[in-house]
DSSP file (Angstrom, degrees, kcal/mol; ACC not computed):
  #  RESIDUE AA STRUCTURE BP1 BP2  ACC     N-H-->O    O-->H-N    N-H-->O    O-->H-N    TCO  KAPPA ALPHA  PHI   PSI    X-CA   Y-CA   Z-CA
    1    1 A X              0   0    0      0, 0.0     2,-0.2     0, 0.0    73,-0.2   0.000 360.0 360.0 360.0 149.0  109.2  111.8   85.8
    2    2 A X  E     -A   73   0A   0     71,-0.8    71,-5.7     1,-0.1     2,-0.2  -0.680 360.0-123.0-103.0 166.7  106.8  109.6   87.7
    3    3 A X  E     -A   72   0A   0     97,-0.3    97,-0.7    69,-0.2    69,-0.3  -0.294  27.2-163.4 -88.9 172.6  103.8  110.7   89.3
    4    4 A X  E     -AB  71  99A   0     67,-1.8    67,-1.2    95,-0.2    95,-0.3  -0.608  20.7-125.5-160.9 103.7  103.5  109.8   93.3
    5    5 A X  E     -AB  70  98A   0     93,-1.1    93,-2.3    65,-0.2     2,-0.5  -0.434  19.7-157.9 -26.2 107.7  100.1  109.8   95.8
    6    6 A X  E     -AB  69  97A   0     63,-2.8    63,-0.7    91,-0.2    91,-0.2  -0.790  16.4-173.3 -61.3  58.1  101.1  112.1   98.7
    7    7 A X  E     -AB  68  96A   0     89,-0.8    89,-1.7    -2,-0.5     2,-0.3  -0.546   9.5-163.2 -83.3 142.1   98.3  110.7  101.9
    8    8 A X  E     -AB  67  95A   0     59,-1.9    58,-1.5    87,-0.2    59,-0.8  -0.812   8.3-172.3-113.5 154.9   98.6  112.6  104.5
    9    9 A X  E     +AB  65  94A   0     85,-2.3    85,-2.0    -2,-0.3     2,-0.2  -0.923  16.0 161.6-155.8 108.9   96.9  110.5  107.6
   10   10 A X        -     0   0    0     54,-3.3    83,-0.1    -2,-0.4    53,-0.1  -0.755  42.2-150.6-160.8 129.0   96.5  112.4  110.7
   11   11 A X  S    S+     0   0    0     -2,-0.2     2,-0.3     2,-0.1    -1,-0.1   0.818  99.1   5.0 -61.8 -13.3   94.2  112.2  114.4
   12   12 A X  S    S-     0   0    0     52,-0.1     2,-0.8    -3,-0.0    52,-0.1  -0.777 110.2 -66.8-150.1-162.0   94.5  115.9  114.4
   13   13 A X        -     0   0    0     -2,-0.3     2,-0.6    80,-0.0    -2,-0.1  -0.772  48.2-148.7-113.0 131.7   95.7  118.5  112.2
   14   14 A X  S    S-     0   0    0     -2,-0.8    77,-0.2    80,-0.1     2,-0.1  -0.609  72.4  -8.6 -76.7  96.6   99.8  118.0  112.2
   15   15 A X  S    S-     0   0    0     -2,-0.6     2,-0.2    76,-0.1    71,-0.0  -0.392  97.7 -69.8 103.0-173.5  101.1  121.6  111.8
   16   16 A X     >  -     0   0    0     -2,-0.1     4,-1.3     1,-0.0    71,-0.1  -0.490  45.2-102.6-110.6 165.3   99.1  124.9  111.0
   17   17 A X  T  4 S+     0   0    0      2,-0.2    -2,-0.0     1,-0.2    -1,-0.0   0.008 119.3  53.3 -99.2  29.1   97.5  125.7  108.1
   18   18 A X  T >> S+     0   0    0      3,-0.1     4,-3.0     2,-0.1     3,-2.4   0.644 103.7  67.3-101.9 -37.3  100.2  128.2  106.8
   19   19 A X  H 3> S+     0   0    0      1,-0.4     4,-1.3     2,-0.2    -2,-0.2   0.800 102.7  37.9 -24.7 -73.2  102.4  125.5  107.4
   20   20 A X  H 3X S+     0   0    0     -4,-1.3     4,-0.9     2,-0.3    -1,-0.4   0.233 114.8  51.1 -82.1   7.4  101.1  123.5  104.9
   21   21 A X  H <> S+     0   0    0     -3,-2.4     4,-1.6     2,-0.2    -1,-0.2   0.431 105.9  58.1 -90.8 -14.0  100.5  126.1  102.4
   22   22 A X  H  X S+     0   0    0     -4,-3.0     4,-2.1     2,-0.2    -2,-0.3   0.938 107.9  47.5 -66.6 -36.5  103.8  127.0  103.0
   23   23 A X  H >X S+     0   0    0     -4,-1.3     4,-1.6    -5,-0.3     3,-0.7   0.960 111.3  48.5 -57.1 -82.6  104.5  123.5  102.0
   24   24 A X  H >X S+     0   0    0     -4,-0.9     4,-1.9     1,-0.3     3,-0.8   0.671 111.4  49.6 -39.9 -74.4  102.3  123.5   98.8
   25   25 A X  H 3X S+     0   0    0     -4,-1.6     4,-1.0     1,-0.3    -1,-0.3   0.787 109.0  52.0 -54.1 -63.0  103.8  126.8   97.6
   26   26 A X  H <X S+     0   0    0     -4,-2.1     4,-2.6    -3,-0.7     3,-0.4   0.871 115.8  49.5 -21.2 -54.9  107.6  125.3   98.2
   27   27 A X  H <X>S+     0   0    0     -4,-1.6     6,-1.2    -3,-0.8     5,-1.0   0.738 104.8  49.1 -72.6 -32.5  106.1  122.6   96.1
   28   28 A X  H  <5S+     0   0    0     -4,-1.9    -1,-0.2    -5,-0.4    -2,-0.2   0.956 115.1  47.5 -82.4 -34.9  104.8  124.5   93.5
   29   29 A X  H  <5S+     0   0    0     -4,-1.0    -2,-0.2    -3,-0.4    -3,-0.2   0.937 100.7  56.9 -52.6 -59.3  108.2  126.5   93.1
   30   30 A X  H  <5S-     0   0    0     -4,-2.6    -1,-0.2    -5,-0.1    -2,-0.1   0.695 115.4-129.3 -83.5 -20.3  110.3  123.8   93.1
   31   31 A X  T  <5S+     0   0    0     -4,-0.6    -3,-0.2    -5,-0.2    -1,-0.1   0.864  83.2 106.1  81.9  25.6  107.4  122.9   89.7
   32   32 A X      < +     0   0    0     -5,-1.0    -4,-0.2    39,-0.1    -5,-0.1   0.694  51.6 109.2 -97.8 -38.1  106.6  118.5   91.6
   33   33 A X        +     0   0    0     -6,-1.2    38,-0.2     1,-0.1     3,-0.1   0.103  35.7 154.0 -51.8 135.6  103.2  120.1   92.7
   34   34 A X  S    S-     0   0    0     36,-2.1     2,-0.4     1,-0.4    37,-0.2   0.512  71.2 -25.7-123.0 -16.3  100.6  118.2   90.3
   35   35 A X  E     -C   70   0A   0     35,-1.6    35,-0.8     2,-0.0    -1,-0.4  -0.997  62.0-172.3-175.5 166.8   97.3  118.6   92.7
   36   36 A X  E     +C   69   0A   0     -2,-0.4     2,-0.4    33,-0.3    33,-0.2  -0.614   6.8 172.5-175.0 113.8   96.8  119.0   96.4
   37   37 A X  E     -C   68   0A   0     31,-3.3    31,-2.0    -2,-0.2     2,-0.4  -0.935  20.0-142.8-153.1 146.4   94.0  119.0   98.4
   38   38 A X  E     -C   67   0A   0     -2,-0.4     2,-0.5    29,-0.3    29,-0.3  -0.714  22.9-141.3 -50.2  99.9   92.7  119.0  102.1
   39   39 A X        -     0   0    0     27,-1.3     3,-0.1    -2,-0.4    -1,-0.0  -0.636   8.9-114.2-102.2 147.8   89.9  117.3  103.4
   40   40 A X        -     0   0    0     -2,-0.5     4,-0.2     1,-0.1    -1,-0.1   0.167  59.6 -63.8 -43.5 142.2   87.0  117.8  106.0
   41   41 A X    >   -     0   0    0      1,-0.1     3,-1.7     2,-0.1    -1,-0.1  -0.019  37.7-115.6 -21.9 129.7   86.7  115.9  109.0
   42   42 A X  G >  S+     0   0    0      1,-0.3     3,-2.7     2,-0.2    15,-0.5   0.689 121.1  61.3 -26.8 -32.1   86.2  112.0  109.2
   43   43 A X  G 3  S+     0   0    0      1,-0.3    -1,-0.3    13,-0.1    13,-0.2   0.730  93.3  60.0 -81.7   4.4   82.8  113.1  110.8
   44   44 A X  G <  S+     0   0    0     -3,-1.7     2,-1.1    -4,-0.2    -1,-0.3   0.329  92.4 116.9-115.7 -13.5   81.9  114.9  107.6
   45   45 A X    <   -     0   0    0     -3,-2.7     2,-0.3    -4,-0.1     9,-0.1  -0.579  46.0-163.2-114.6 119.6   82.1  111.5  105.7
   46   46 A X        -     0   0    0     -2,-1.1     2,-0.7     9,-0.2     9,-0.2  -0.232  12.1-159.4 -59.9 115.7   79.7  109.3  103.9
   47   47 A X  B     -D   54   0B   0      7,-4.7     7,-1.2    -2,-0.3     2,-0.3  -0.853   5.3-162.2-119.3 160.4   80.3  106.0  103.1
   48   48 A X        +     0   0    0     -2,-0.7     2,-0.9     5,-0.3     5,-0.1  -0.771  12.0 172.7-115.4  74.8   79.0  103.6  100.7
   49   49 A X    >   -     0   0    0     -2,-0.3     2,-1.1     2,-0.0     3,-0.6  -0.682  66.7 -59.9 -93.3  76.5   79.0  100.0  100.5
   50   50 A X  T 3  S-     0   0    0     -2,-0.9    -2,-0.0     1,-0.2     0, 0.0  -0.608 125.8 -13.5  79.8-113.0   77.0   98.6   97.8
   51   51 A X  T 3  S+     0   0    0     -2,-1.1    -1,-0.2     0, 0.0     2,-0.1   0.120 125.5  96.4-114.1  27.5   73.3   99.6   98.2
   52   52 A X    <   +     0   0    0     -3,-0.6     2,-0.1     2,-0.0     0, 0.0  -0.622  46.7 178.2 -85.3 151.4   74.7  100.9  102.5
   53   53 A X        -     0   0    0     -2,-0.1     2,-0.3    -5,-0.1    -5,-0.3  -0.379   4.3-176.9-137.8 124.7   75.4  104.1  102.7
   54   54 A X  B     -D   47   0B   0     -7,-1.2    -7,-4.7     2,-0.1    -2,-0.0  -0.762  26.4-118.4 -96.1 107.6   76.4  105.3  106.2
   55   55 A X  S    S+     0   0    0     -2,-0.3    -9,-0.2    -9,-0.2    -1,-0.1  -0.096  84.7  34.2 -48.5 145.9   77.2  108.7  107.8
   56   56 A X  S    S-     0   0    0    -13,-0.2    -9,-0.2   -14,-0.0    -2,-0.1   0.059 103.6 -50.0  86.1 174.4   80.7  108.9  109.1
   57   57 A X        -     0   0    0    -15,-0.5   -10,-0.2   -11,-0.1    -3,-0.1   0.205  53.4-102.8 -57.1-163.4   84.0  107.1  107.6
   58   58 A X  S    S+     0   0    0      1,-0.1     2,-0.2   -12,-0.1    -1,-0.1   0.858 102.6  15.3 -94.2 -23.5   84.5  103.5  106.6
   59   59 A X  S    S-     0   0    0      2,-0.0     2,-0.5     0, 0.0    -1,-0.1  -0.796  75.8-120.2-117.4 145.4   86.5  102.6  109.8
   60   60 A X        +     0   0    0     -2,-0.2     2,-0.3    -3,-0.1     3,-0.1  -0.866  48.5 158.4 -94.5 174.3   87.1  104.3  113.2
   61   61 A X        -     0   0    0     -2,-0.5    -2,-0.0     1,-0.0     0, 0.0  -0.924  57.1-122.2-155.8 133.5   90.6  104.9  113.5
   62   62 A X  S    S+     0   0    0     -2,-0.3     2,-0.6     1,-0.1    -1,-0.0   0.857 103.4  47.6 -49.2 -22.9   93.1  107.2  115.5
   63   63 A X        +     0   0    0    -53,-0.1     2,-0.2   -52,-0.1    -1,-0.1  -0.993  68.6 171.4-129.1 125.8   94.5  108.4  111.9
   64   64 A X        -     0   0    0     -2,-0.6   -54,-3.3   -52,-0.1     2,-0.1  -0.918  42.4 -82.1-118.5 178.9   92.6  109.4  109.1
   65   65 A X  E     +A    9   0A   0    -56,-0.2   -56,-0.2    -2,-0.2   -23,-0.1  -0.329  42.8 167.2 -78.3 150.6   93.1  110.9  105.8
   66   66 A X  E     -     0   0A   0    -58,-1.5   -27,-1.3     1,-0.3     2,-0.4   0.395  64.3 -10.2-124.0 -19.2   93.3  114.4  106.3
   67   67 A X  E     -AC   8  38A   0    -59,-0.8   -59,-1.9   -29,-0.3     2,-0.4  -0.995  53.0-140.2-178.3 172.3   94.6  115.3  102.7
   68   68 A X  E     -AC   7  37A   0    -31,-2.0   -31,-3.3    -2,-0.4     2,-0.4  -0.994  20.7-179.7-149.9 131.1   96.0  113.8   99.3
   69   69 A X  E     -AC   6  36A   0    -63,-0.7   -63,-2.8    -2,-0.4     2,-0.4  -0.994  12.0-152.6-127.2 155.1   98.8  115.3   97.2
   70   70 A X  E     +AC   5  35A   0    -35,-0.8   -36,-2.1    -2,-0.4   -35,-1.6  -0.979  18.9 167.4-114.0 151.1  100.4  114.4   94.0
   71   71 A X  E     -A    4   0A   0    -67,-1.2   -67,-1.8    -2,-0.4     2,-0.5  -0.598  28.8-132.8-127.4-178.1  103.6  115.1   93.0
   72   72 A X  E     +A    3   0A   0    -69,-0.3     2,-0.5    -2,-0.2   -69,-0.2  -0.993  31.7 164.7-132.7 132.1  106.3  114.0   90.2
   73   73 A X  E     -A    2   0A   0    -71,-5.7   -71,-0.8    -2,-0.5     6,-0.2  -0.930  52.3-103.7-150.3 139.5  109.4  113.3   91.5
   74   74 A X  S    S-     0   0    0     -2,-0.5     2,-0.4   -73,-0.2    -1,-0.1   0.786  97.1 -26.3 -42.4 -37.1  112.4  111.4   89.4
   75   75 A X  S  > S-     0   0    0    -73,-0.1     4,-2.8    -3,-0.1     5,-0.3  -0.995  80.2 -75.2-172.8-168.7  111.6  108.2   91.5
   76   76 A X  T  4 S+     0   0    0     -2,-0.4    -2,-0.1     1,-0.2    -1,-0.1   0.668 122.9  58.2 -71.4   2.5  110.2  107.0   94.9
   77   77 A X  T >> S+     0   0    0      2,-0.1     4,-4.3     1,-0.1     3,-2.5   0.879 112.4  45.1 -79.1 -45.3  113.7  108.1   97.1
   78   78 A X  H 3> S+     0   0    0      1,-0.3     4,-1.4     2,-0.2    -2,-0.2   0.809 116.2  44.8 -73.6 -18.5  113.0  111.8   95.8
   79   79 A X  H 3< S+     0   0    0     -4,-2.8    -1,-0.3    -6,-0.2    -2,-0.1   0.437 114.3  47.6 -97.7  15.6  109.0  111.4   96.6
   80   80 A X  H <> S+     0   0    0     -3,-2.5     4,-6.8    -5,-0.3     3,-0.4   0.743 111.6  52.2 -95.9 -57.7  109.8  109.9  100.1
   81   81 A X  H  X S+     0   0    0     -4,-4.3     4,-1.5     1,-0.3    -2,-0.2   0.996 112.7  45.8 -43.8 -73.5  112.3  113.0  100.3
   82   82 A X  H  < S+     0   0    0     -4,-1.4     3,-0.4    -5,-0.4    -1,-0.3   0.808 107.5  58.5 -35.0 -32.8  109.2  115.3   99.4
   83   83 A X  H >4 S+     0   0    0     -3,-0.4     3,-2.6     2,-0.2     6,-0.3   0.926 101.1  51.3-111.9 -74.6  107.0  113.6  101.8
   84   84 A X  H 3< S+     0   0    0     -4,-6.8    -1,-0.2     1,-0.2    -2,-0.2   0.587  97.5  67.9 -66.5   7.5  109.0  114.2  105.1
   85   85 A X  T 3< S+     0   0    0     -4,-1.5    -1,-0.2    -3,-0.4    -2,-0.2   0.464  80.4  98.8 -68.1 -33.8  109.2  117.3  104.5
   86   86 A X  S <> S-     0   0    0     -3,-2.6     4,-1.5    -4,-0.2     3,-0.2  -0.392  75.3-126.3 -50.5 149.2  105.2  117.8  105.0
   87   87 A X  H  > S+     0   0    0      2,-0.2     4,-1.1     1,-0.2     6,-0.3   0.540 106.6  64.2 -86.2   5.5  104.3  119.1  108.0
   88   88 A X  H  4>S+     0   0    0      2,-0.1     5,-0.9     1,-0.1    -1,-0.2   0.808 100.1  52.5 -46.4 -47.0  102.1  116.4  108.6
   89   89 A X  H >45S+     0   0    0     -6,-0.3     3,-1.1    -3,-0.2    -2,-0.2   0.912 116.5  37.2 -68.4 -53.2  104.8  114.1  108.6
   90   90 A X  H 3<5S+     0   0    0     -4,-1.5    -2,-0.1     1,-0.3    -3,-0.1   0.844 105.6  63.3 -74.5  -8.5  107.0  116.2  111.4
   91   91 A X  T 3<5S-     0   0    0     -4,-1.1    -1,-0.3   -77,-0.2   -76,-0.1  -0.300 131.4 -83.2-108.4  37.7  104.3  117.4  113.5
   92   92 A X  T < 5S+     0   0    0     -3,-1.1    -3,-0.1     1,-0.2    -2,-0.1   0.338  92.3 112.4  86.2  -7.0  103.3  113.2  114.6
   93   93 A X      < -     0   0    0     -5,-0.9     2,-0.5    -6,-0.3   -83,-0.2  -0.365  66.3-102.6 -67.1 172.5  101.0  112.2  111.5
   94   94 A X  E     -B    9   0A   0    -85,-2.0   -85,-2.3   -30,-0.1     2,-0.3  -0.890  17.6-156.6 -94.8 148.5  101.6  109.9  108.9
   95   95 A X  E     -B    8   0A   0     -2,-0.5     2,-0.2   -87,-0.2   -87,-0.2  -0.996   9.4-168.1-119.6 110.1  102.7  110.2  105.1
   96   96 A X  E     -B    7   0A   0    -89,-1.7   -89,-0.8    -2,-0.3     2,-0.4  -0.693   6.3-171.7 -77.3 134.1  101.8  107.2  102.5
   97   97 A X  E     +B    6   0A   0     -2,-0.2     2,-0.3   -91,-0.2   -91,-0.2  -0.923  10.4 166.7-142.6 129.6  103.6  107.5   99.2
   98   98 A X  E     -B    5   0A   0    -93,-2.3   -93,-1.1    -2,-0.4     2,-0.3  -0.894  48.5-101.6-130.7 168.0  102.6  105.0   96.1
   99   99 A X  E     -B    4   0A   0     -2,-0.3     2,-1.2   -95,-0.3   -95,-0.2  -0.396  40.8-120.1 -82.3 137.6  103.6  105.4   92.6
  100  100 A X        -     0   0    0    -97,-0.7   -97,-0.3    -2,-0.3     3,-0.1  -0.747  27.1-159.4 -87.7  92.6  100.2  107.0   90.8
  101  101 A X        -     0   0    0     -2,-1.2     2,-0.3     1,-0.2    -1,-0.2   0.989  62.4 -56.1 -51.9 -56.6   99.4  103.9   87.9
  102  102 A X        -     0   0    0      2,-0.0     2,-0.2   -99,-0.0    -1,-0.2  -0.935  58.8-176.7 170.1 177.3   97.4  106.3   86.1
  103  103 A X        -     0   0    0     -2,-0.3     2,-0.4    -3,-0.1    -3,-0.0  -0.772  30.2-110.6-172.6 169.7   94.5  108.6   86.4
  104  104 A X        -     0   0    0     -2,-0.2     2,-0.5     2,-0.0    -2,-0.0  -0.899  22.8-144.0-127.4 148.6   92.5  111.0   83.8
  105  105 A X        -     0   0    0     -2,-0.4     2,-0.3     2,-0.0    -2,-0.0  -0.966  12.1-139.7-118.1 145.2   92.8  114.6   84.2
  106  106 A X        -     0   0    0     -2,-0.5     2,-1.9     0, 0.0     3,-0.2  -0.873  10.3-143.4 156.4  99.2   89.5  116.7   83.4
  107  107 A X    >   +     0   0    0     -2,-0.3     3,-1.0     1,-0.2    -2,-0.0  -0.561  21.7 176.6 -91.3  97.3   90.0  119.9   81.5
  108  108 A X  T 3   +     0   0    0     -2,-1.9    -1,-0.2     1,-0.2     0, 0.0   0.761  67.5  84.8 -28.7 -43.3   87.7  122.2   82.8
  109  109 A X  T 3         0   0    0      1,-0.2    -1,-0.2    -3,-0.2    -2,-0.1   0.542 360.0 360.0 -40.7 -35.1   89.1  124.8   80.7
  110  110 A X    <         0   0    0     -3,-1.0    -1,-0.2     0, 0.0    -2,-0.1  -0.030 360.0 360.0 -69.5 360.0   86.6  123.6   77.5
């Protein structure tokens, strides 16, 4: 199975937050969940450009990322499938999905 970037992109937050742990957990049953996580407001973000580095995002925008998931899903119809299913996606955000090239995983565990 391939891996697939879940961005979630949204001016406000698209559904409740059982919503979307109800989502995560679905996804975690169903055994696609590989990571998921939610992030703090745009105002919350630093950015860095070289030797810049600047409170707040890199852009303003109406949509930002609000969250990143990965999944595995047999190919990109079945991680598209996964992906309108967010409530991010029904509740008036946008959902990005790209194919994950590859990535290192960190065992804490050690």
């Amino acid at each position: 199975m391939a891996q697939y970037a879940i961005l979630l992109y949204a001016d406000a937050v698209a559904g409740t937050g059982e919503e979307h742990d109800q989502h995560a957990r679905d996804l975690q049953q169903a055994g696609v969940m590989v990571a998921a996580f939610a992030l703090q407001s745009a105002e919350t973000a630093t950015t860095v450009s070289g030797d810049t580095v600047t409170d707040g995002p890199f852009v303003d925008a109406k949509e930002v990322i609000a969250g990143i998931c990965i999944v595995e899903a047999a190919d990109l119809d079945a991680a598209l499938e996964i992906a309108r299913n967010n409530p991010s996606a029904r509740y008036g955000g946008s959902v990005e999905v790209r194919p994950v090239e590859g990535g290192v995983v960190v065992d804490r565990s050690v």
